[in-house]
C-alpha positions as CSV (number, residue, x, y, z in Angstrom):
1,X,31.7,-7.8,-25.8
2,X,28.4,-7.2,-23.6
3,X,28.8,-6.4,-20.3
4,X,27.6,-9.1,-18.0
5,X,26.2,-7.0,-15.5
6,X,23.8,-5.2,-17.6
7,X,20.5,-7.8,-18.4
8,X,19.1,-8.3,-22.0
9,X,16.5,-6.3,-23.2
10,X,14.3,-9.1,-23.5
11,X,15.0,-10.1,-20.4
12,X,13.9,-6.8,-19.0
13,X,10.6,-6.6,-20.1
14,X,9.8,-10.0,-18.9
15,X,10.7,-9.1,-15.6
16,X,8.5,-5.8,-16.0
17,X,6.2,-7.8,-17.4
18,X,6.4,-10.1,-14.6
19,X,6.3,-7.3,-11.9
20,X,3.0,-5.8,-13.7
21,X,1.4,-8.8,-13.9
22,X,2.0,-9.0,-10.3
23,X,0.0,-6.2,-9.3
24,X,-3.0,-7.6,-10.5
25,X,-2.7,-10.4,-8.3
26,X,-2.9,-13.1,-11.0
27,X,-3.8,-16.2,-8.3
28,X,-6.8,-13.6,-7.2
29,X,-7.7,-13.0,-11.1
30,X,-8.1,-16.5,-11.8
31,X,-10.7,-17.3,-9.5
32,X,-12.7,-13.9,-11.1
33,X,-12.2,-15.4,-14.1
34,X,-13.7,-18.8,-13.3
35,X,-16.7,-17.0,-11.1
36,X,-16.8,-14.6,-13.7
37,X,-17.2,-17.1,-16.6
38,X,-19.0,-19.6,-14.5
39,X,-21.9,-17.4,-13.3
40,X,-22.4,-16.4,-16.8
41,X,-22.9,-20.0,-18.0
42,X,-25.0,-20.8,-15.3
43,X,-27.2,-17.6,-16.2
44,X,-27.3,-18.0,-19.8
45,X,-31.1,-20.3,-20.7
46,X,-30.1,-19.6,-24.3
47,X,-27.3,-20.1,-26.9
48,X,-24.4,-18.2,-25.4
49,X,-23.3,-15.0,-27.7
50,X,-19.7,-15.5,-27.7
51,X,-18.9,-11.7,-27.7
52,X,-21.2,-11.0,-24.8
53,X,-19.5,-13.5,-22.8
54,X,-15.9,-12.8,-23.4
55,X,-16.4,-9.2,-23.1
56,X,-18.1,-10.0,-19.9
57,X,-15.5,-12.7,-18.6
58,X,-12.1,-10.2,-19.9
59,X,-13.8,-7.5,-18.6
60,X,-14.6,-8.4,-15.3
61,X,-10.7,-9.0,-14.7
62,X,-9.0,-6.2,-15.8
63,X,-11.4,-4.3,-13.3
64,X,-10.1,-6.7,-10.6
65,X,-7.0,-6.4,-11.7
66,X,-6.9,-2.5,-11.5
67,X,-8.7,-3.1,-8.2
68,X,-5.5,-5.0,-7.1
69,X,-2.8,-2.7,-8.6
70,X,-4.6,0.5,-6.7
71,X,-4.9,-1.5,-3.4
72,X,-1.0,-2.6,-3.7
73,X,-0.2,1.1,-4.3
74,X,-2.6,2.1,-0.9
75,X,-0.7,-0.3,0.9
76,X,2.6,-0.4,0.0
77,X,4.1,1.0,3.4
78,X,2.6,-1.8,5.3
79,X,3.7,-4.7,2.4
80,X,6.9,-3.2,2.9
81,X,7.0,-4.7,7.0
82,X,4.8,-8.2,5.8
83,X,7.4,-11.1,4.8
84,X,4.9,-12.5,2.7
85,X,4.5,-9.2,0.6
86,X,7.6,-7.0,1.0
87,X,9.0,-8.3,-2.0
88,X,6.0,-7.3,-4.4
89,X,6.8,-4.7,-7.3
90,X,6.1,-1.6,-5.4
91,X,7.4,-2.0,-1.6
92,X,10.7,-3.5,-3.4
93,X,11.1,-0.7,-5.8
94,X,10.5,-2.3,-8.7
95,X,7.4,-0.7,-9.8
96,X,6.7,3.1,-9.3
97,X,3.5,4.7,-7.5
98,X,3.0,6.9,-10.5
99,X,3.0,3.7,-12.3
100,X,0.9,1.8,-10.8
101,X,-1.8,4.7,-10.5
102,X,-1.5,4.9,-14.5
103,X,-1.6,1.1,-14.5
104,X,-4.8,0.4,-12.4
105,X,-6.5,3.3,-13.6
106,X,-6.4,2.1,-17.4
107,X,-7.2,-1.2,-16.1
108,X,-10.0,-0.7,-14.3
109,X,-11.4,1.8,-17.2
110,X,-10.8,-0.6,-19.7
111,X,-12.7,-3.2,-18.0
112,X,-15.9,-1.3,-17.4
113,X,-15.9,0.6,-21.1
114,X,-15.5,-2.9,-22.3
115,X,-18.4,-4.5,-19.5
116,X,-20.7,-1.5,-20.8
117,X,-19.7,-1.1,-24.9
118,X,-20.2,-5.2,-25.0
119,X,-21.8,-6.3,-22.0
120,X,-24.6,-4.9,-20.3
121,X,-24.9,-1.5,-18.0
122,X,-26.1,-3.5,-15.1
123,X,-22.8,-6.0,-15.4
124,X,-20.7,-2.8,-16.0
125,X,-22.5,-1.0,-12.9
126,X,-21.9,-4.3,-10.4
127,X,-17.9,-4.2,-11.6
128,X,-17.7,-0.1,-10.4
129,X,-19.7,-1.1,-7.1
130,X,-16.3,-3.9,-7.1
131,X,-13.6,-1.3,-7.4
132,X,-15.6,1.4,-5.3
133,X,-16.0,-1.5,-2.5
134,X,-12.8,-2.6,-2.4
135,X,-10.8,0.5,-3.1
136,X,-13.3,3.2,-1.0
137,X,-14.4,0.9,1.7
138,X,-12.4,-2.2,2.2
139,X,-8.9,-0.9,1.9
140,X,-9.1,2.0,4.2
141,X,-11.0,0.0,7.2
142,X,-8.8,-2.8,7.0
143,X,-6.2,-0.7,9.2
144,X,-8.8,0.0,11.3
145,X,-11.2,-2.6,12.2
146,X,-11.5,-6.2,11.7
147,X,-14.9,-5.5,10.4
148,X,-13.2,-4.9,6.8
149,X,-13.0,-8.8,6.0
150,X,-16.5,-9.3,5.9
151,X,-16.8,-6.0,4.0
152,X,-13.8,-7.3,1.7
153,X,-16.0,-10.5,0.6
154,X,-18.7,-8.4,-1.2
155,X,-16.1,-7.3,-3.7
156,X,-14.8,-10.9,-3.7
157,X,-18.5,-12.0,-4.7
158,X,-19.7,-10.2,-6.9
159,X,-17.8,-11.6,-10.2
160,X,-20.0,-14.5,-10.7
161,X,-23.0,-12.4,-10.0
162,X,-21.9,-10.1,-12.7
163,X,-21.7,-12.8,-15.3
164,X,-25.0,-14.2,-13.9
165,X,-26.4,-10.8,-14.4
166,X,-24.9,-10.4,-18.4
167,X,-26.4,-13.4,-19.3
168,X,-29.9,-12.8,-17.6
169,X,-30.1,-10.0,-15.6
170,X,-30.8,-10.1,-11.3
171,X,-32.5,-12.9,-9.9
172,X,-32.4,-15.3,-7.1
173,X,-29.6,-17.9,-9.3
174,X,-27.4,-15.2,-9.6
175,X,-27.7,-14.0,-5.7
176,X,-27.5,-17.1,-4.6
177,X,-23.6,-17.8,-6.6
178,X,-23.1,-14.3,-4.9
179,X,-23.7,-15.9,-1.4
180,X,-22.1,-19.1,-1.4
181,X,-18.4,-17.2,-2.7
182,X,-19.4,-14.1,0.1
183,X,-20.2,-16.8,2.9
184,X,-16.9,-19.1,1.7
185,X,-14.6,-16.6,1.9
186,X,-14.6,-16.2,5.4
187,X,-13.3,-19.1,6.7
188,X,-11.3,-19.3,4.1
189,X,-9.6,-16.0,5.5
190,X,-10.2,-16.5,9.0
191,X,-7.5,-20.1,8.3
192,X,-5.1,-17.6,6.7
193,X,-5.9,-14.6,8.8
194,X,-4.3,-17.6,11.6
195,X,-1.6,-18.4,9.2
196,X,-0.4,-14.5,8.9
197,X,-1.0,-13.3,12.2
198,X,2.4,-12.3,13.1
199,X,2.4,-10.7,9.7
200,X,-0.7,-8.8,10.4
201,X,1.0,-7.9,13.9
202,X,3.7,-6.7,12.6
203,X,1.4,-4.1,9.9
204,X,-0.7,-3.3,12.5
205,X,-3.7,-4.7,10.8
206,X,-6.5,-5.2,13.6
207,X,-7.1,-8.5,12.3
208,X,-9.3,-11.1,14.6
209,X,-6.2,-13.0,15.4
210,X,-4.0,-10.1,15.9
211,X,-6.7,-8.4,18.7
212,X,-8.1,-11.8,19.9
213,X,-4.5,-14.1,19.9
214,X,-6.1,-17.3,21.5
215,X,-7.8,-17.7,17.9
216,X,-11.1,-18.0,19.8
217,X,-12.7,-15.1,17.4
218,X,-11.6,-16.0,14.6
219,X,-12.7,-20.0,15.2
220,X,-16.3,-18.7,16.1
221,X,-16.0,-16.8,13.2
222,X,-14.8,-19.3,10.7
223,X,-17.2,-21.7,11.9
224,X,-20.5,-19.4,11.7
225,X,-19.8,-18.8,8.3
226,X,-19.1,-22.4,7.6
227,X,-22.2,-23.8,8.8
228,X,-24.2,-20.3,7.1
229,X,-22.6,-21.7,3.7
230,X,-24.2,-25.0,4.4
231,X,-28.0,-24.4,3.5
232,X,-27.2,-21.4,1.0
233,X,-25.4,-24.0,-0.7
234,X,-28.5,-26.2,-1.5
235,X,-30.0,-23.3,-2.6
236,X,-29.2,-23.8,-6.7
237,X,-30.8,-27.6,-6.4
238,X,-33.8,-25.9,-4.5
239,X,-34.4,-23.4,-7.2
240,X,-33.8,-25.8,-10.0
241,X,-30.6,-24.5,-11.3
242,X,-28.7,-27.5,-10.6
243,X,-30.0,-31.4,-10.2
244,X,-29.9,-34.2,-7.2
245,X,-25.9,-34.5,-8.0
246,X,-25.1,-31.5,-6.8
247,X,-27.6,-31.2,-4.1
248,X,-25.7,-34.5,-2.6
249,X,-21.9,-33.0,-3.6
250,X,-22.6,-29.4,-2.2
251,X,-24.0,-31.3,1.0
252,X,-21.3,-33.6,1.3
253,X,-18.3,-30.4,0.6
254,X,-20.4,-28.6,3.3
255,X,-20.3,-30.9,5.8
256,X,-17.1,-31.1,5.2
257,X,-15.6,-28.2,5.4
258,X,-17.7,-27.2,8.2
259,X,-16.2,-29.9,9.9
260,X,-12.9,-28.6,9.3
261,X,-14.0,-25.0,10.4
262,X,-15.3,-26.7,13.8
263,X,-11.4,-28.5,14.4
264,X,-10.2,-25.3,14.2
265,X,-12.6,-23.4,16.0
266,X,-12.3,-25.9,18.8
267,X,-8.2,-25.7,18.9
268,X,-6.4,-22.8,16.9
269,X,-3.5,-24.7,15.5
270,X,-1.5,-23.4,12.8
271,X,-1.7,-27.4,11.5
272,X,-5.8,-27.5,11.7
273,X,-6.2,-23.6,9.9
274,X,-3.5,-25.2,7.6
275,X,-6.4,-27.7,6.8
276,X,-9.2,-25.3,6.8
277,X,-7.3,-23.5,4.3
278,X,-6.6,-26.6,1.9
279,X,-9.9,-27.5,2.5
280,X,-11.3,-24.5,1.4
281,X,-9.2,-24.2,-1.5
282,X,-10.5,-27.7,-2.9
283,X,-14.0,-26.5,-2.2
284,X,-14.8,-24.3,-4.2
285,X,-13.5,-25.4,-7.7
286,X,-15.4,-28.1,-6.8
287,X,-19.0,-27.3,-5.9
288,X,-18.6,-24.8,-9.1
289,X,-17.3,-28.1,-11.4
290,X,-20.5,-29.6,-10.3
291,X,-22.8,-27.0,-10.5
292,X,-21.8,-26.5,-14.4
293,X,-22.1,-30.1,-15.2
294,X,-25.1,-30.5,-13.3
295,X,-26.8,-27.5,-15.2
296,X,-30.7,-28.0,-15.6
């Protein structure tokens, strides 16, 4: 008779499975994946080469994902103290350091052999400017200065410029997709920088709401941002990229979720960055939906 205690083998690598699919941060690697894949479409003004594209598009995430796994393993003390991290793979034991070094390393080289073999060099070089960013730069200033969020959203942004830049190389399209993702994310993280605070506290993470607790900082910042986003938005109607539809939907998403920056700005609520957050969850999916269908 088995031994109850001692789990399947199948059920084992599931779970190791589970815990290595967790250091890529799969809810972060979707949205690379749709930027990604998006920006490529959007760039493409020919019949899309299918291998181009998924090499691209697969690319593209395992070097986020490598990016992830190395920042987990940088900051595994600190998850260890966060509620709403302490039980990922490496602060709960799960996962080793050695092993996630081996892990995002291969990751992250497998995504930019395959970004330059498949791709193009200048896709492949934006993707090492995303893991040298975000592993070089962002990772080590976050415990220093709040600073590192805004430096944290170049990495964050440049996924649809890469696919932008596979499909037709650098201009003012793809920069654009790279601004309205860079200018998005902040209120987005300023709403969950509000959320966490106590959880940033607690890491000692010099977050705006951590060194600034009436939320004034952070509402400034969210709204700034917010009502940046709202021109830079237009800009793919401007230049032709997308039609009158989504010049009215990216107006009307603006405004919107500017107002909802400018609620919380004006009182720091858990309830109103609650619906800043939401709010800019729903954006984005959306203006990109539109965008695509609204190709020209």
């Amino acid at each position: 008779m088995k031994d109850a205690a001692v789990p399947a083998p199948h059920a084992l690598s599931l779970r190791t499975f589970a815990d290595y699919l967790a250091l890529t941060k799969p809810r972060l690697n979707v949205l690379v994946v749709a930027t990604s894949a998006a920006g490529f479409y959007l760039g493409a003004n020919a019949p899309i080469d299918p291998l181009t594209f998924i090499a691209t598009v697969i690319g593209t995430t395992l070097v986020a994902g490598g990016a992830a796994a190395l920042n987990q393993l940088y900051e595994r003390d600190t998850d260890k103290v966060m509620r709403r991290t302490r039980t990922r793979p490496l602060p709960d034991g799960r996962v080793s350091p050695t092993e996630a070094l081996v892990f995002g390393l291969l990751l992250s080289a497998a995504g930019l052999i395959l970004l330059l073999v498949y791709s193009t060099w200048l896709a492949a070089l934006l993707a090492l400017a995303t893991l040298v960013i975000y592993l070089l730069i962002y990772t080590p200033l976050k415990r220093r200065t709040p600073v590192a969020t805004i430096i944290g959203a170049i990495p964050g942004a440049l996924p649809p410029l890469i696919g932008w830049t596979a499909a037709r190389g650098v201009t003012l399209g793809g920069l654009s997709l790279f601004l309205i993702v860079f200018l998005w994310q902040m209120p987005h993280f300023m709403a969950i920088s509000w959320l966490c605070r106590d959880d940033y506290g607690a890491a000692r993470f010099p977050m705006l709401p951590v060194i600034d607790p009436t939320g004034r900082r952070a509402g400034n910042e969210a709204v700034g941002y917010a009502a940046a986003l709202l021109p830079v938005s237009l800009i793919p109607a401007l230049i032709g990229l997308s039609g009158v539809v989504y010049l009215a939907v990216a107006l009307v998403l603006s405004v919107a979720l500017l107002a909802l920056a400018v609620a919380f700005g004006r009182a720091r609520t858990d309830a109103r960055a609650r619906r800043l957050f939401f709010g800019s969850l729903a954006y984005l999916p959306l203006i990109w939906t539109v965008m695509i269908l609204d190709k020209q």
